[in-house]
N, C-alpha and C positions, 0 to 999 in steps of 0.2 A: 504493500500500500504506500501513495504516496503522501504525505504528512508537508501542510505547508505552514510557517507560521511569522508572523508581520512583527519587529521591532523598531521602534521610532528611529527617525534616520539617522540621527546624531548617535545612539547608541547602536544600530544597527552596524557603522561604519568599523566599529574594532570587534563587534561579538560576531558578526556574521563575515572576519577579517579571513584570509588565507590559515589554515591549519590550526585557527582558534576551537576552540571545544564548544557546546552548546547542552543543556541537559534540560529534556523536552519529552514528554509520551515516553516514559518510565523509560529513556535511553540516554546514553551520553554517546555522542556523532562529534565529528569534524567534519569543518569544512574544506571538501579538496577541488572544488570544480565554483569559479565562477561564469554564468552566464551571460556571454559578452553577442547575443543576437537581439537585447535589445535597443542597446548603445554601444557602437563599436569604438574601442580605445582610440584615443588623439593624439599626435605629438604636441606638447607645448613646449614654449620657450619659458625659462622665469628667472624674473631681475635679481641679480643677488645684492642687493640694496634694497629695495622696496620689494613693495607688496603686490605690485606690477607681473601680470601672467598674461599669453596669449597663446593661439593654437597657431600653428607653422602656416596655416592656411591663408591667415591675416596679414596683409601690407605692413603690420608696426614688428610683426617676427623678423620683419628683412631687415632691418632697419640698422645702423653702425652702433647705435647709443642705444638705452632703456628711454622708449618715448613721455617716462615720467619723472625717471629722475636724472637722466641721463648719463648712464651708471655705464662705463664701458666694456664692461665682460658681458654686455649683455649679448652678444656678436659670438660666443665663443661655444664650441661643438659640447662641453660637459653641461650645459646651461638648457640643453633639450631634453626632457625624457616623454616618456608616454604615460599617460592619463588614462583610467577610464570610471566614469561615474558610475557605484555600484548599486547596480540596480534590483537581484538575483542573487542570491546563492546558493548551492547545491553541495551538501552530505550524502554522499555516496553509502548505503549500507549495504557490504556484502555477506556478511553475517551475521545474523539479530541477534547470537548470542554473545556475540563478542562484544557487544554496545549496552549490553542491559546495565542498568544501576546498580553496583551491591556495595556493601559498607565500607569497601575500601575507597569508594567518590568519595566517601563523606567531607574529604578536604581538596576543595573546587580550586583549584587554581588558574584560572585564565592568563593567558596571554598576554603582555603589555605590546604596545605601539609608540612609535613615534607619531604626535598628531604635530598640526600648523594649521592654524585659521592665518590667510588671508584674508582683508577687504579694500576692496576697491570701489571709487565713486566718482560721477560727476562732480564739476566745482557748481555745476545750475541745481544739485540737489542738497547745497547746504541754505536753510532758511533762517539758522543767525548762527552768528561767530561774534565773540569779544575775545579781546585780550585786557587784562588786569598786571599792569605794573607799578612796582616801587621801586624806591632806591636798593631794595634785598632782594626779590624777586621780580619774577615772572612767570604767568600761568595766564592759560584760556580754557574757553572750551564752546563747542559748536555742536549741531543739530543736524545731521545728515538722515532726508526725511526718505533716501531711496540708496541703501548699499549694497552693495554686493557680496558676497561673502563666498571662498573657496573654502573647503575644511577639506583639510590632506592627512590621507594616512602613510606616513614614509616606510610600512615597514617596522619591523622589531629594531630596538636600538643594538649598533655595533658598535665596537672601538673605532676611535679615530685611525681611517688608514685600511679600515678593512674594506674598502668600494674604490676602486682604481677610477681617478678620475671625477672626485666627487662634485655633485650640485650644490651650491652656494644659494639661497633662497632667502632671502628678506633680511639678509646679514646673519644667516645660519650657516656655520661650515659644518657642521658633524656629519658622518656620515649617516646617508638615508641608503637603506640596500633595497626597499622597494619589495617588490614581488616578483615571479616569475611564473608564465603562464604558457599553456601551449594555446597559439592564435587561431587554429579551427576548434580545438574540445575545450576549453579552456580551463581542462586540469591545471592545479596547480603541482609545480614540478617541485624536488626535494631540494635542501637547502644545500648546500656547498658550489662552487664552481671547480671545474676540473681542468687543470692546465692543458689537456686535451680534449676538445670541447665532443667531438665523435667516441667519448668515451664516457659520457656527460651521461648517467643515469636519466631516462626520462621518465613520467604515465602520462597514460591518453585512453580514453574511452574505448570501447572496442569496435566500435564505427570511427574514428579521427582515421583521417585520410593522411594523417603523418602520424600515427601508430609505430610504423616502421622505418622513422626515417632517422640518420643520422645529423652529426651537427647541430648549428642552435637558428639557423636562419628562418623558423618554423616557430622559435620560440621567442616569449615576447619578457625581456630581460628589465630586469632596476623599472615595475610598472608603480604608479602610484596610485590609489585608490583616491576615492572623491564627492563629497555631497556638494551642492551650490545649493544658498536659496539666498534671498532678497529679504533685509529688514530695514526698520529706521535704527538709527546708532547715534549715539552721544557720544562723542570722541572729548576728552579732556588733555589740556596737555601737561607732563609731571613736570610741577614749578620748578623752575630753574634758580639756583641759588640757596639749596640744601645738600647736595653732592650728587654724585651720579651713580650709575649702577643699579645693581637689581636690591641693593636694601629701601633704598629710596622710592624706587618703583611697587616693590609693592607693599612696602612701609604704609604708602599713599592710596593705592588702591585697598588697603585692610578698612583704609578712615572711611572709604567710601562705603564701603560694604555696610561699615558702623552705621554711618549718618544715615544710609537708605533705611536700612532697617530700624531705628529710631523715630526716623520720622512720617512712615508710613506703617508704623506696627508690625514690623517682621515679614509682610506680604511682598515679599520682592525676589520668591525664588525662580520668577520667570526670566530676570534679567541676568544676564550673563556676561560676565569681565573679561576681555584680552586685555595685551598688551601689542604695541604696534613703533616702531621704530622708524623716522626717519632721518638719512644720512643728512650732513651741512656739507656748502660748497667748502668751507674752512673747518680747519681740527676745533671742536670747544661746539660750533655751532649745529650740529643735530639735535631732534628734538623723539621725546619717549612718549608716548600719547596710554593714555587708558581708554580703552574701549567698551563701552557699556551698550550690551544690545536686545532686542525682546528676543522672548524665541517664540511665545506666541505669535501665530499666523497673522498678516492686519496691524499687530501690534496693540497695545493696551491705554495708552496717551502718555503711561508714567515719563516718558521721557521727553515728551512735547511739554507740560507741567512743569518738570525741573528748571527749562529756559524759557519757561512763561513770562510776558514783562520783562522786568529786568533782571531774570533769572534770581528771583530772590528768593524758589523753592531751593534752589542749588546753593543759596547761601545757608540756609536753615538748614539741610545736611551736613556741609560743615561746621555748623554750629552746633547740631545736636554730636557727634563725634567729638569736637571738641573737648564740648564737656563733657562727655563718658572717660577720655582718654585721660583730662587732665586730672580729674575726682578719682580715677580707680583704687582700690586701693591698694592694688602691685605693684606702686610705686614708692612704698616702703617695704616691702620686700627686697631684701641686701640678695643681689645678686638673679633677680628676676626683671626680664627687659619684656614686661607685656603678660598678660593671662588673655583664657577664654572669656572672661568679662569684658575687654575691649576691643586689641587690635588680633587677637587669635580667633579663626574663625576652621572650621572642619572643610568647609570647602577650597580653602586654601594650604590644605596638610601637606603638597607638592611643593609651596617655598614658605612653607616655615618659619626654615633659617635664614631668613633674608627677612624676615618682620622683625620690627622694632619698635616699639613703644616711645621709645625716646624723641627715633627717626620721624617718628607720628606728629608724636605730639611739638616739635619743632616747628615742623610745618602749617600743622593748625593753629601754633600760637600766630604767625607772622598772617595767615592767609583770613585768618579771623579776627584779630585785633589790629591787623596792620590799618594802613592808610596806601589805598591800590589806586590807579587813575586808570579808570574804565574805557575803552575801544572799541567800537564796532567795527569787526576788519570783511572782507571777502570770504576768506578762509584762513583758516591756521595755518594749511601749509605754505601759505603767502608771506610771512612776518619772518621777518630776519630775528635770528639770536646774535648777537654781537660777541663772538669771545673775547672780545679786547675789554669789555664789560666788568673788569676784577673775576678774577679766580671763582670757582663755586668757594675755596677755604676762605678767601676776603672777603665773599657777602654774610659768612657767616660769622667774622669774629664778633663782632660788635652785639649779637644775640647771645653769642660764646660769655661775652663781657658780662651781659645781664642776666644770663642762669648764675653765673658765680657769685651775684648777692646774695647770702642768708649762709651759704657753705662754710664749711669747716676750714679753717686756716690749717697750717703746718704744726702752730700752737693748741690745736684743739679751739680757738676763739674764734665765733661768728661773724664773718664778715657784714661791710655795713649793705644794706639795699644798694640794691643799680638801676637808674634810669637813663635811657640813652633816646634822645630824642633829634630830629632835623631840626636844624639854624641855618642862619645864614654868617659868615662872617668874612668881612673886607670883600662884601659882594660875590662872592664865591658857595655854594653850600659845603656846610661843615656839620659837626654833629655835636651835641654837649651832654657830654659822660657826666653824671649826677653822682659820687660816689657816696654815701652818707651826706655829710653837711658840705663835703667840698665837690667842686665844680670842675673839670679842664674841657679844654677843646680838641676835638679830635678831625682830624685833615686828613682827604685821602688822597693818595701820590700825589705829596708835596716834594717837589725836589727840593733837597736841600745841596748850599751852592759852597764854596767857599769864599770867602769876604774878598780874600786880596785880588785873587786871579778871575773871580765870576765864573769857574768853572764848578759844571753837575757832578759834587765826588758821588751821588749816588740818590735814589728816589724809592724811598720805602714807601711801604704799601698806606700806613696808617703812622701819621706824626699828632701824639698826646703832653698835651703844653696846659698848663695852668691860665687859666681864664684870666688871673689879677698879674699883671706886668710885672709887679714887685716881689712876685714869690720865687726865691731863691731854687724851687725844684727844675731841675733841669729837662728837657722834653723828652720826650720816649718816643724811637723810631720802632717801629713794627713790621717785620720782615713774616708774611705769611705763607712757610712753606710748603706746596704741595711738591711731592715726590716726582709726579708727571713731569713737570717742567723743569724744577731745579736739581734732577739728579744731575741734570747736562752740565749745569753752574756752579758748583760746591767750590772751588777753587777761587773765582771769583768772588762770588759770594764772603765765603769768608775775608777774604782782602779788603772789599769793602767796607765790612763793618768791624774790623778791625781798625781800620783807619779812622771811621767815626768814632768808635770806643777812645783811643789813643788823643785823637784830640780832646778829651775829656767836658764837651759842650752838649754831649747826650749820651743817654744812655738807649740800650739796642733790647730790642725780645726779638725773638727767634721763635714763633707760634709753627707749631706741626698741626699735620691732620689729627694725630692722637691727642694734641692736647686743646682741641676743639671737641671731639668727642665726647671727652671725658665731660669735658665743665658744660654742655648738653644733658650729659647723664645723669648727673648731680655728681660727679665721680671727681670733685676739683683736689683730690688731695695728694700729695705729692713730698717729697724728700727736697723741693725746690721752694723758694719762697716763693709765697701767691705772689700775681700782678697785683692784686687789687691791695697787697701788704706795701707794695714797694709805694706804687701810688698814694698812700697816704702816710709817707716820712718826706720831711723834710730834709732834699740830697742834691742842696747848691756845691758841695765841694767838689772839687777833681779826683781822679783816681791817683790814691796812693803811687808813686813810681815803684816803688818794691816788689807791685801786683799786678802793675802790667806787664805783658809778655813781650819777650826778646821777638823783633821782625825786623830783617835788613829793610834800609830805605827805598830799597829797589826795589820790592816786594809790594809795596803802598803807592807807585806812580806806576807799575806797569798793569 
């Protein structure tokens, strides 16, 4: 008898996958034969930069560049594989006894897959877009009322190196191994390649008119499996000027999930979160998007609502995350960065370790209490990210500065409150460090010059000077290291604030990405004396000679 049975397409794509298990009318079957007469497989092309796909058949597959992002490998022979939209599939039973259930199934283990959602859209089907910046940030997010969407199954995951020739896809190298089918019966064929391909184990049905044939030119090699359908999407983009990577990303995406669920009562498991990446013409400026989209058919409105007016439902979600994230109480908890009260959620048990409570609540402090200057643009992927913009470590010290009011000194003594607010000063904006009862200003890449000659000895990131002229404290240059850039410079680097030290007219910090981190974390304590300790002694003197370091003169002018 033949037994049929229907799974939603999304979950149908990995359970009804090539050599996946199934347990169904008291059997347990695999899957070895897909059926490819009702959608016959397609070559595509796909950008290995964006999200950008097309089939060989199309005028943009010829084409020299990625017609979207303009990505140059898009020209190149490992950039094609084949496609087929799984429509079908077929568990072959040759004998029913051999499939029956008995108590050694009792522990079902499926399969895993490599998946990939694509989406792709017209720029006439985005209906609003803003962007939201400050002098710390920037973030948007926009309304795409008609997307596209590919969902890819690559295949079981391999090591890197096991696929000669691998496909690069949306800035994915790992390898994808695909499947392998024979192109008239579309069994699937057994897992290994044979350095002699005519030696190459096959099956075929017992009508395949290549049953008997050698070689692989009959067989349909690295195929990728595939659902499309059409939804509306809320694309948001991950603010820029908290750090990058994947803690960030889905640090950011955990808040949303919060704030949805918050402020719609938990009823939000229709919607569904990627992530989506695009490259910059310049190193610093690509942008990481979170993608939120219905999977109900038609859609629901939840996401027309969010950027209703002036999207002031989408403020209220990070406002209600906010406050869940900043009230939890796993925030006293020594040594816990987040619980299932806030940003840990079960549908997100794949990155985990990339959630961060901290990372969270950083964000939502700046994006919910900040001061933004709102935009109506075309689209998101229109707006330039500037990286000449300060460092992501530079837009955060100044936040840095203000989690380390209330912490524990080196003394065990509580440090005073921080406020750090925008000014203007000698017409310029500048910032004014509030530290308990005393004041300074803080400047960002101020060169600082020498008197005689008017030459730049050097232009630190953040120069911290006392607001009252007559206060004997000397200014503090702030050098904020990220590793990306300044591993190149160490040599330099040093030289120069050596030479600043030596004159004894300022003193130098040297801020890492660690010690941003920490004073985020509430983690400001250290074997070092705080900043916030030094900043409130009075230190008009010069440096001892006894304790500055030996450096020929040649070392300081070259």
């Amino acid at each position: 008898p033949v037994h049929r049975y229907n799974r939603p397409a999304h979950a149908a794509l990995a359970e009804f996958a090539p050599r996946n298990t199934f347990f169904a009318h008291k059997s347990k079957v695999q899957v070895d034969q897909i059926d490819m007469s009702v959608e016959p497989p397609a070559d595509h092309r796909f950008c290995a930069s964006c999200h950008f796909l097309t089939p060989l058949t199309e005028s943009d597959a010829r084409s020299d560049h990625c017609p979207h992002c303009g990505d140059s490998h898009w020209a190149d022979g490992s950039q094609v594989r084949p496609v087929l939209r799984l429509r079908r599939a077929v568990a072959n039973i040759r004998r029913a006894d051999k499939t029956r259930i008995t108590e050694t199934d009792e522990a079902r283990n499926p399969r895993f897959y490599a998946r990939r959602l694509l989406m792709n859209f017209d720029g006439g089907d985005v209906r609003s877009a803003w962007t939201l910046e400050s002098d710390q940030a920037i973030y948007g997010f926009e309304l795409i009322v008609k997307a596209t969407f590919h969902d890819l199954n690559l295949g079981q995951p391999a090591p890197q190196g096991a696929v000669e020739h691998a496909t690069l896809i949306a800035g994915d190298d790992g390898a994808k191994t695909g499947f392998s089918l024979c192109k008239s019966c579309g069994m699937v064929q057994p897992g290994g390649r044979n350095d002699r391909d005519e030696e190459r184990k096959q099956e075929h049905t017992p009508d395949c008119p290549d049953r008997h044939a050698t070689g692989t030119d009959h067989l349909l090699d690295q195929l990728f499996l595939y659902r499309r359908f059409e939804s509306e999407c809320l694309r948001i983009l991950v603010p820029k000027g908290f750090g990058s990577g994947e803690r960030t990303t889905y640090s950011f995406m955990s808040a949303l999930q919060l704030g949805l669920r918050k402020r719609f009562g938990g009823k939000v498991d229709h919607l569904r979160f990627e992530t989506m990446s695009e490259a910059g013409a310049e190193e610093g400026s690509g942008k990481t998007y979170i993608l939120i989209y219905d999977s109900v058919p038609g859609g629901t409105g939840y996401l027309q609502q969010l950027l209703a007016g002036d999207a002031d439902t989408l403020s209220e979600v990070l406002a209600a995350a906010h406050a869940v994230v900043r009230d939890c109480g796993c925030k006293d908890r020594e040594g816990l960065d987040g619980c299932y009260q806030c940003v840990f959620h079960y549908r997100q048990g794949r990155n985990r370790r990339h959630i961060s409570r901290a990372a969270a609540l950083e964000m939502l402090d700046a994006l919910v209490e900040g001061s933004f200057q709102r935009k109506q643009v075309k689209c998101l992927s229109e707006i330039y990210i500037n990286p000449d913009f300060g460092s992501e470590l530079e837009r955060r010290f100044l936040p840095a500065m203000k989690a380390l009011g209330g912490q524990l000194d080196s003394n065990d003594s509580r440090l005073p409150p921080v406020q750090v607010t925008q000014d203007i000063k000698a017409g310029r904006t500048a910032y004014l460090l509030a530290v308990g009862p005393k004041k300074y200003w803080v400047d960002t890449q101020m060169p600082i010059e020498d008197p005689a000659s008017g030459q730049v000895l050097c232009q630190p990131d953040f120069l911290i000077s006392a607001t009252r002229s007559a206060s004997p404290m000397r200014p503090i240059a702030v050098f904020v290291d990220g590793w990306e850039y300044h591993q190149r410079t160490l040599a330099d680097d040093a030289r120069k604030r050596a030479a600043l030290m030596l004159r004894g007219e300022y003193r130098v910090w040297s801020v890492t990405f660690e010690d941003i981190e920490a004073a985020h974390k509430l983690k400001g304590g250290t074997d070092l004396e705080s900043p916030l300790s030094v900043l409130m002694t009075e230190s008009g003197g010069q440096i001892p000679a006894d304790r500055m370091p030996r450096i020929a003169s040649n070392d300081l002018s070259s």
